[in-house]
N, C-alpha and C positions, 0 to 999 in steps of 0.2 A: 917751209913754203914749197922746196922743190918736190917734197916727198908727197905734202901733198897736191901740187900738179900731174905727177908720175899717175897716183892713187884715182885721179879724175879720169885719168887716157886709159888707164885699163880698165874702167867701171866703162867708161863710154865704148871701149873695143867689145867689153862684154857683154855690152846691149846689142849689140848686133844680131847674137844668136838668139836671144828674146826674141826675135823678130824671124826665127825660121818657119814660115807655115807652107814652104811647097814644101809634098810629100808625095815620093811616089808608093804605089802599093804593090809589094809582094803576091804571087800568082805562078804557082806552079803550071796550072793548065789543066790536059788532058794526055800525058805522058806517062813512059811509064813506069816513073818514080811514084806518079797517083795509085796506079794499078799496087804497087807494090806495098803502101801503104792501106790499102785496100778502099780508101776513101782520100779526098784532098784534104792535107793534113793542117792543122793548126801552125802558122807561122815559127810557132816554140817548140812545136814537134817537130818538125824540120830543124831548127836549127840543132836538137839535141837529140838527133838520128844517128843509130850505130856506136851508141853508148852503150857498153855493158856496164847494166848498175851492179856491181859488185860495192855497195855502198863503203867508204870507208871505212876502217875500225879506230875511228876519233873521238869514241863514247858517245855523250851528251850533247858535243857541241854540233850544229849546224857549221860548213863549210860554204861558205857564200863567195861566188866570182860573178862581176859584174865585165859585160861584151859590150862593150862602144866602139859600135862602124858608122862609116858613112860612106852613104849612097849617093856617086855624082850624078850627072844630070843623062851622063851615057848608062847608066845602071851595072857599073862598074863599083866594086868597094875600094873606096881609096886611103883607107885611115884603117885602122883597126888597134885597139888599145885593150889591156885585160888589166883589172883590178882585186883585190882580194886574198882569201887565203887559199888558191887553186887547186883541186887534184893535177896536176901536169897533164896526165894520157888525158881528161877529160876534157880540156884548156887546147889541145893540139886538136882534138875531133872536131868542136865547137867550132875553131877558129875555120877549119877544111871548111865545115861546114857553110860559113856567114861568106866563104869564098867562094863558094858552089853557087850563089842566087843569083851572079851573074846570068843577065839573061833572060832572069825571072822577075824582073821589074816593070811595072808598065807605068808609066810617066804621066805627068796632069797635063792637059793642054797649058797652052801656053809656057811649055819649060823652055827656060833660056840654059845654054850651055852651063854659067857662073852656077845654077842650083845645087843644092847640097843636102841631104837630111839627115841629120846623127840619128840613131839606134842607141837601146841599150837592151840587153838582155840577162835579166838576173839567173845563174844555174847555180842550183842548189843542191848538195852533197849531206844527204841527211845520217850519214855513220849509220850505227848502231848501238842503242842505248842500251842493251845489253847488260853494262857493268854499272848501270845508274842508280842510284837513291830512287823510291819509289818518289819522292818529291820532286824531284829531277825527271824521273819519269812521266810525269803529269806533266811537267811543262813542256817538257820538248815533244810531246804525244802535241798538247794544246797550239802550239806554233806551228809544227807540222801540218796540222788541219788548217790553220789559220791561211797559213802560205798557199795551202792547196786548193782553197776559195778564191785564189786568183789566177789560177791557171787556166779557166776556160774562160776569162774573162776579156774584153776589148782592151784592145793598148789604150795607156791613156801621154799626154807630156807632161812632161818636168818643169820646172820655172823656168829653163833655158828652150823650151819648146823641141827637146828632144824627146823624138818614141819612146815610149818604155813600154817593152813585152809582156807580157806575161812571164810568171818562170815557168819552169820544166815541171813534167809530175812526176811525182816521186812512185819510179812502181813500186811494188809490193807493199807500201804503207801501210798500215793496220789501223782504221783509224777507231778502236777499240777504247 
């Protein structure tokens, strides 16, 4: 019985983030981070700037790290959490990076101080398939494209009504 009242408190503490719909929006400007970019860049382009894709050499497999921050109501990041099987040096740029947007948040009317909005941002580390089985090579070609159909796409939320970005593109891809 107590185990499950505990089990009720945290289902009812976790509906709370159900319930996240202020969001503020990301907005570089007219800077000249823009300039430097050469056009205002995609929210995922920003966040995975000053990456040298030197892709791993982890064969076949995809390297997936998932970036959950959050945005207080001062547009400040107050949380930042990383998930995954990370490149390190990649995981340290990304993080500067989701640290740099300070400043670059423009808020909904009516934001009250308490406001919050979790982020997540999927970066994707596509190796090189190089030493693959040609059947291994069709799929991870097939995923790769897959993945990359959502890179220029709108954030969408999760069941917990946190952002989810787009990922990263993968340069030099072949998608052959």
């Amino acid at each position: 019985m107590r185990k499950a009242i505990i089990l009720s408190i945290a289902l009812l503490l976790s509906g709370s983030a159900i319930a996240q719909r202020w969001q503020p929006t990301f907005e570089i400007g007219l800077r000249a981070e823009t300039v430097a970019f050469g056009s205002p860049p995609s929210f995922s382009r920003y966040l995975s700037q000053h990456l040298e894709y030197s892709a791993g050499d982890h064969g076949c497999f995809l390297k997936v790290s998932l970036f959950y921050f959050r945005v207080s109501a001062k547009g400040e990041i107050d949380s930042i959490y990383t998930r995954g099987n990370k490149n390190e040096q990649a995981a340290a740029i990304i993080q500067k990076n989701i640290l740099a947007t300070k400043g670059k948040w423009k808020m909904p009317e009516n934001t009250n101080l308490s406001d919050k909005c979790w982020f997540i941002f999927p970066f994707i580390d596509p190796g090189r398939p190089n030493s693959c089985s040609e059947i291994q090579r069709i799929s991870y070609h097939s995923l790769c494209e897959w993945l990359n159909l959502y890179v220029g796409g709108d954030s969408t939320k999760d069941q917990l009504g946190r952002v989810l970005l787009p990922p990263n593109f993968f340069p030099g891809f072949d998608q052959k």
